[in-house]
Residue, then its C-alpha position, 0 to 999 in steps of 0.5 A: x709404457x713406464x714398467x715395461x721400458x724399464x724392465x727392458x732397460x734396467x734390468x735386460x727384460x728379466x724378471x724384475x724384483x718389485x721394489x727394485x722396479x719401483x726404485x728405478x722408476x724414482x718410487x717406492x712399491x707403497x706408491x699407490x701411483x707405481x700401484x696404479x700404473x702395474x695394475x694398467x700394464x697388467x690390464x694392457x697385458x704387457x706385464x705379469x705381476x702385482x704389488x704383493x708378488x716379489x717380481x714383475x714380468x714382462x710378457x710376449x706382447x710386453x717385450x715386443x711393446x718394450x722394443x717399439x713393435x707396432x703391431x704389438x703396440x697396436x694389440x696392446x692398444x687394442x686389449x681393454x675391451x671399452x677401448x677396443x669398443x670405442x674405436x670401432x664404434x667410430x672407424x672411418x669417423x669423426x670424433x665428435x667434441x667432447x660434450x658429444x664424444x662423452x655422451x657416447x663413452x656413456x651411452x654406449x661404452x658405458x663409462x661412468x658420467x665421472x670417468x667419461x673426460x678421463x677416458x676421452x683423454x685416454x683413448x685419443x691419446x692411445x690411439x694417437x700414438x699407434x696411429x688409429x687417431x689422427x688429427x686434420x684440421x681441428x679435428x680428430x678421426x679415427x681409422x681402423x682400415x690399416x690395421x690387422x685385427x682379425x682377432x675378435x673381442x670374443x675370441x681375443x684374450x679378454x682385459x681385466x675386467x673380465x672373469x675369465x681372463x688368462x693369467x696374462x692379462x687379468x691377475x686372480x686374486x692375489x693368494x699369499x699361502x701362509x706357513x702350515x703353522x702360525x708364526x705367533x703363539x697363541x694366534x690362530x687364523x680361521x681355517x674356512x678360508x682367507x680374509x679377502x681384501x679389497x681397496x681401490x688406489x689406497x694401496x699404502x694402507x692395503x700393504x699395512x694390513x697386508x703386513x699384519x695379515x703376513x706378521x700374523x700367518x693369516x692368508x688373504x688374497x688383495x683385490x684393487x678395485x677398478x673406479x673406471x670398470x663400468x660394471x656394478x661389482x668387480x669380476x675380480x673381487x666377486x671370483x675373490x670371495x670364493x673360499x673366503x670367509x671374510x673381508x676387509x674393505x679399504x674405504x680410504x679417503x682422498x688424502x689417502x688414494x691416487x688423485x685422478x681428476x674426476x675418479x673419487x665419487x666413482x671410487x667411492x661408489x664401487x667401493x660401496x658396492x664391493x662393501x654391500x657385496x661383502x657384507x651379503x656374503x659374509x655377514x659379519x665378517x667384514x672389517x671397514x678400514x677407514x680415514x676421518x675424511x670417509x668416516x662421515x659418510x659411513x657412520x650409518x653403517x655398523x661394521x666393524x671399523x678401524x682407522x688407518x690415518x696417522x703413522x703409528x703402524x702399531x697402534x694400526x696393528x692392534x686395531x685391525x686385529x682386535x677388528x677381526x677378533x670381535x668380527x671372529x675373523x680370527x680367534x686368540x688362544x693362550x698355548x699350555x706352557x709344559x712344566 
């Protein structure tokens, strides 16, 4: 409730400019924490709005929850289609320890063994707070008989996760339209399409290479991946790759990415996932962004590589842009001078 709180409050529940929102939550818009919690709002479907858009806002449902109505709190609760399941898995029932209880987020939700304690956390914490969990005894117990939810998961607006989702609860890939004409001489972008660029809680380096894609008039759109979406490929980054014509994967290390206890294997593995996605799609027109502490484990894989560690945004620069030359991601001409 952190971004919709502070829309309302701050700024009288307008929209609210990005790095503004950021600031007064006591963060920078790098912060791949603030990141994180605009990529949840969005997912919660209270917000509108992602790290490369200039503001953010609230929706319906999202100025309702901002003003502590129930029934909104409840529906937004209600929205991540794995929670929604959890909750109705065990209506009228005890939540069993939490050996037993990630034994079913596993089994029959289908969250990742990794995520499993983190999702727990998550879903009796949310539930809780909007009363669908309770606590007797030392046991908590969930509830859904005081509820209205005649809305089904089928007919309901689906979370993010899912492909179909409208424009309030799932952001499409974002697109940043380039000018007509390049804003470099002597650079040209590749007119089958934008680069797609794919990262999942390194979005200090994704707005690194967003600035050189925007220094360059190269369009692209950004995908953060989701490490707690339990399907092999994201819905997200897969509809991306449509009219693009090729990718940059954000394969970051842990220094270099929001720390959540028991998400780095699971952020690992969608990330190679995404990469083998990628690279069948695109062959080689795929740029591996990369840290020391991840390069270890990717050396087998021959893509074209570029390292994001250090502070020297130029030399960066050069790199992932002589990246996408070798990968023919982008070509260089030197303009005729008239004499």
């Amino acid at each position: 409730m952190g971004i919709t709180r502070s829309i309302h409050e701050k700024n009288a529940g307008l929209p609210f400019d990005r790095v503004r929102l950021a600031k007064s939550m006591g963060t920078t818009p790098a912060s791949s924490a603030f990141m994180m919690k605009l990529n949840s709002s969005a997912k919660y479907g209270l917000t509108e709005g992602g790290y490369s858009d200039a503001r953010i806002s609230l929706t319906e449902l999202g100025e309702k929850a901002a003003k502590a109505d129930p029934a909104a709190l409840i529906e937004a609760a209600m929205r991540p289609e794995t929670f929604r399941a959890f909750y109705e898995l065990l209506d009228g029932k005890r939540i069993p320890g939490s050996e037993e209880a990630s034994a079913i987020i596993i089994d029959d939700i289908g969250i990742p063994e990794s995520l499993a304690s983190e999702f727990l956390e998550i879903v009796v914490r949310n539930g809780e707070l909007i009363g669908i969990v309770t606590e007797a005894g030392n046991s908590h117990y969930v509830s859904l008989a005081d509820l209205n939810l005649q809305t089904s998961p089928a007919s309901q607006t689906p979370p993010t996760e899912e492909p179909k989702a409208s424009p309030q609860t799932e952001r499409p890939a974002r697109e940043n339209k380039a000018p007509a004409e390049p804003s470099r001489p002597g650079v040209h972008r590749n007119d089958k399409g934008r680069l797609l660029v794919a990262h999942s809680g390194a979005g200090a380096i994704a707005d690194r290479i967003v600035r050189t894609l925007d220094g360059f008039s190269i369009p692209h759109s950004v995908v953060e991946i989701d490490p707690i979406d339990s399907s092999p490929l994201s819905a997200e980054w897969a509809n991306g790759m449509d009219g693009c014509s090729g990718a940059i994967i954000v394969m970051a290390g842990p220094s270099q990415v929001v720390s959540t206890p028991g998400v780095a294997s699971s952020r690992t593995s969608k990330m190679l996932l995404q990469l083998g996605a990628a690279v069948d799609r695109f062959r080689d027109q795929v740029v591996m962004v990369v840290g020391q502490e991840s390069d270890h484990f990717l050396q087998t894989i021959r893509i074209q590589r570029v390292y994001a560690d250090g502070d020297d945004a130029g030399k960066f620069e050069v790199d992932l842009l002589r990246g996408l030359m070798n990968s023919e991601m982008m070509l260089v001409s030197v303009p005729s001078r008239n004499l």
